[in-house]
KOLMIPA-5487 format. One line per 10 residues: number of its first residue (from 1); their letters; for each residue x, y, z of C-alpha. Coordinates in Angstrom, 2 decimals. Layout:
NUM	a	X Y Z | ...
! end
This chain:
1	xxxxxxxxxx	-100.18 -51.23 -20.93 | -99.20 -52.74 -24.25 | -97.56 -51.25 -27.13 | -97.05 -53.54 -30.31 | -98.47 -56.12 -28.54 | -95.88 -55.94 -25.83 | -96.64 -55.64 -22.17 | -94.12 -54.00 -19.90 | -94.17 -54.32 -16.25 | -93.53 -50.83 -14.32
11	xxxxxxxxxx	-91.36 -52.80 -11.96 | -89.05 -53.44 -15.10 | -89.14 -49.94 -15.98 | -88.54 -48.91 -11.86 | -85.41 -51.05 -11.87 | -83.91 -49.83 -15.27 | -84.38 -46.26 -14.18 | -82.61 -47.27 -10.96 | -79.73 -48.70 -12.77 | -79.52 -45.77 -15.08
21	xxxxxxxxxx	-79.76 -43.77 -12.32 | -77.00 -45.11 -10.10 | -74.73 -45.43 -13.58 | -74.98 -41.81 -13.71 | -74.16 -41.02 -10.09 | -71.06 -42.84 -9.89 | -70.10 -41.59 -13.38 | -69.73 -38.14 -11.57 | -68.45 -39.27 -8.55 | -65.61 -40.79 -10.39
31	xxxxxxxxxx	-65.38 -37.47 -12.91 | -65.55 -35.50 -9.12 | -63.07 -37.55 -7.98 | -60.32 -37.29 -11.08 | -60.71 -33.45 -10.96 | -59.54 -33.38 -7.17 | -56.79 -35.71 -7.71 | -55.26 -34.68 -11.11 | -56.45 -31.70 -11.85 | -55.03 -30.42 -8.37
41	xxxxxxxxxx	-51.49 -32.13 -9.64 | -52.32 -30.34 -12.90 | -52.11 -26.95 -11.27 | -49.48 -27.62 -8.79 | -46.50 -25.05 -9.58 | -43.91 -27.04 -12.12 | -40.93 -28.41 -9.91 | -37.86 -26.22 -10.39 | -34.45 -27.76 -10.67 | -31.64 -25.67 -9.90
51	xxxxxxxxxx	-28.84 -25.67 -12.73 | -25.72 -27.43 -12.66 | -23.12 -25.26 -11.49 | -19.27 -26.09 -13.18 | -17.14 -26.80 -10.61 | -14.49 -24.22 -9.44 | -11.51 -24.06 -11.69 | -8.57 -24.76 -9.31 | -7.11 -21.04 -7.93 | -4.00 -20.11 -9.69
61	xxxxxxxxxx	-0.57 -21.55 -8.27 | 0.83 -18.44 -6.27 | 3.99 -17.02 -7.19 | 6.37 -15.27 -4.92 | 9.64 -12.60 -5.43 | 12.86 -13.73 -3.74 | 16.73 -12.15 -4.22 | 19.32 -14.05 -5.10 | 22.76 -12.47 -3.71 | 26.42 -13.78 -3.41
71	xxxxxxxxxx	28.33 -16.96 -4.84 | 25.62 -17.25 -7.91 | 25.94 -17.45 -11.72 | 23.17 -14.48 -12.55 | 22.32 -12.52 -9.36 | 19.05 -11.00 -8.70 | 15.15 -11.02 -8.22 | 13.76 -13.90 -9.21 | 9.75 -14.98 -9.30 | 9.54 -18.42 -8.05
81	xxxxxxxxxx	6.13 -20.71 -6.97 | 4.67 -20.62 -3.50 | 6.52 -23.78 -1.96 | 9.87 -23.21 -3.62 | 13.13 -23.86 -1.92 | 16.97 -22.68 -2.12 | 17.59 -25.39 -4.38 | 15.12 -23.81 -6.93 | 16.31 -20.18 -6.14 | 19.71 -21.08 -7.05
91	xxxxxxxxxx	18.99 -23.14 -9.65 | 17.10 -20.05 -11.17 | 20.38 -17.82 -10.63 | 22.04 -19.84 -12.91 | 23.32 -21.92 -9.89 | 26.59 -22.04 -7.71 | 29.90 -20.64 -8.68 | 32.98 -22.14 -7.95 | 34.08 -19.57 -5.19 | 30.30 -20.88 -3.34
101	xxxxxxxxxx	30.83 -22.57 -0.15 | 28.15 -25.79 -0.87 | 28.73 -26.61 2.73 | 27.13 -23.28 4.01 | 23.98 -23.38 1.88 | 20.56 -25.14 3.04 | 19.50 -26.05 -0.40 | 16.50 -27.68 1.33 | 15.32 -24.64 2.98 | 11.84 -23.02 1.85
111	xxxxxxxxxx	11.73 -19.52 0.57 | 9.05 -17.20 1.43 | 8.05 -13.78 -0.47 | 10.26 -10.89 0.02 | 13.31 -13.14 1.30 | 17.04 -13.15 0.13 | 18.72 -16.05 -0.58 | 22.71 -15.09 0.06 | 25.38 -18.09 -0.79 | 28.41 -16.92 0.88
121	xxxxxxxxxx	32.17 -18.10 -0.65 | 34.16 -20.09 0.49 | 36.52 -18.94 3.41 | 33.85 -16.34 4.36 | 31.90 -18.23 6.77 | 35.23 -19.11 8.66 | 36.29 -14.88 8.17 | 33.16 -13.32 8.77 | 30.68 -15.57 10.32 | 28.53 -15.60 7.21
131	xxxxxxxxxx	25.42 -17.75 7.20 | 23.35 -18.49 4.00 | 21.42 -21.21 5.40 | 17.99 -18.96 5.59 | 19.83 -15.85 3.20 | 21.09 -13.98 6.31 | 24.41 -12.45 7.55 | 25.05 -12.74 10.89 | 28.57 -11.15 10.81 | 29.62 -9.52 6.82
141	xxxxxxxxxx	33.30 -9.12 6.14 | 34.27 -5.23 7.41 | 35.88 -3.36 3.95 | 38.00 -1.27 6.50 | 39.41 -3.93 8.69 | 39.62 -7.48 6.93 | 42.25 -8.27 5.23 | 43.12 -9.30 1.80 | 42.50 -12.59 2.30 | 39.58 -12.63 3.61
151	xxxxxxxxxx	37.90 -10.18 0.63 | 39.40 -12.22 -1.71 | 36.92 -14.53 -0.67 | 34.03 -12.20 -1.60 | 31.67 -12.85 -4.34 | 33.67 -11.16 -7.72 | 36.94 -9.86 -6.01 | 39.87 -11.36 -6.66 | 43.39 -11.24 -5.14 | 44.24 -8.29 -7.26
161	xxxxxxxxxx	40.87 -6.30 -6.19 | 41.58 -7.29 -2.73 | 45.23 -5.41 -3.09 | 43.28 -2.87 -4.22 | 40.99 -2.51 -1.37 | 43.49 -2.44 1.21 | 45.42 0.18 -1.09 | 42.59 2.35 -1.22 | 41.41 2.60 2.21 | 45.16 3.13 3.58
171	xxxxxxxxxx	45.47 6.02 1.36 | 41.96 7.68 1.17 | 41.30 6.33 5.09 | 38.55 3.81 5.42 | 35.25 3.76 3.69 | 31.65 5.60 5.05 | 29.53 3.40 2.99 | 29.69 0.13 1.23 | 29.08 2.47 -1.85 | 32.53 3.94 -1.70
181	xxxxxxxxxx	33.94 0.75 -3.89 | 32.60 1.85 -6.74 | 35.68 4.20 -6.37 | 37.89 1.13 -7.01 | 38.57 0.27 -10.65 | 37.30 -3.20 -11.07 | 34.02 -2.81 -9.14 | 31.07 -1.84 -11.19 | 27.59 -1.53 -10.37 | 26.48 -5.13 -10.92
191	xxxxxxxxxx	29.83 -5.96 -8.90 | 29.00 -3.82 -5.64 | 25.13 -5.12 -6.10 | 26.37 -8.50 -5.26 | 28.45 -7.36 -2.45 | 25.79 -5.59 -0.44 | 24.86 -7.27 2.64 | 28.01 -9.46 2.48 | 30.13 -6.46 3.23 | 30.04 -3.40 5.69
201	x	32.47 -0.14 6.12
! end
């Protein structure tokens, strides 16, 4: 056959069908393929990244309660941090006095919660056995047998409160209770608060 003068061969038109043929069937293989591949990815669920979390803040320094008795410039309770020592118990109580004996007092020694910190005077350690090392007494000064020497070496009693003492309890007999100064001119409250556990009937 001819058209416009032109012949065509139908084993040129067999081929070019062929080729049109096989363009059009790897076309879609290749679409077929690209829909497996990233249209799978496509779908996938998103990836989920967990948030940052801020670290910790650091817990708050613990604080504990300790009282500080005896040879001190401003007896009392005193709120310290976890790890503190004598040295920073007494230093809080205003520090030694000059009746303290420095010899009998750990300043080294840790403090715990709840403890007492006692710094005996001077002379009582020899008198009564008084240890302050760990803010225990292992022997406190008796009001009804020492003598004046040996309370005038007491936290806040002097000779003349000593006389006193020994006055007292030969008249009136001897004390029932550690509380039984307060009977004494001279000893106030704040006075026989230092005294307790340094001192017994």
């Amino acid at each position: 056959m001819s058209r416009h003068g032109t012949t065509v061969s139908p084993f040129t038109v067999s081929v070019s069908q062929r080729r049109a043929i096989a363009v059009v069937v790897v076309g879609r293989a290749a679409l077929l393929f690209l829909l497996r591949h990233h249209g799978g990815r496509a779908s996938a669920a998103p990836l989920q990244v967990a948030p940052v979390r801020p670290a910790a803040a650091p817990a708050a320094a613990q604080t504990i309660v300790v009282d500080v008795a005896g040879a001190v410039a401003r007896p009392g309770l005193y709120r310290l941090r976890h790890g503190a020592r004598v040295a920073d118990a007494v230093a809080r109580a205003g520090g030694l006095t000059r009746k303290a004996e420095r010899s009998a007092v750990n300043l080294a020694a840790p403090v715990s919660d709840g403890q007492q910190v006692l710094v005996a005077a001077r002379g009582a350690v020899a008198a009564a056995g008084v240890s302050s090392a760990t803010g225990s007494t292992s022997g406190p000064v008796s009001l009804n047998s020492a003598t004046a020497e040996q309370l005038d070496t007491l936290p806040g009693i002097g000779p003349v409160t000593a006389a006193k003492i020994v006055r007292y309890r030969e008249e009136h007999g001897p004390f029932t209770s550690v509380d039984g100064l307060d009977a004494i001119s001279g000893i106030g409250s704040a006075r026989l608060a230092n005294l307790q556990g340094l001192v017994v009937p």
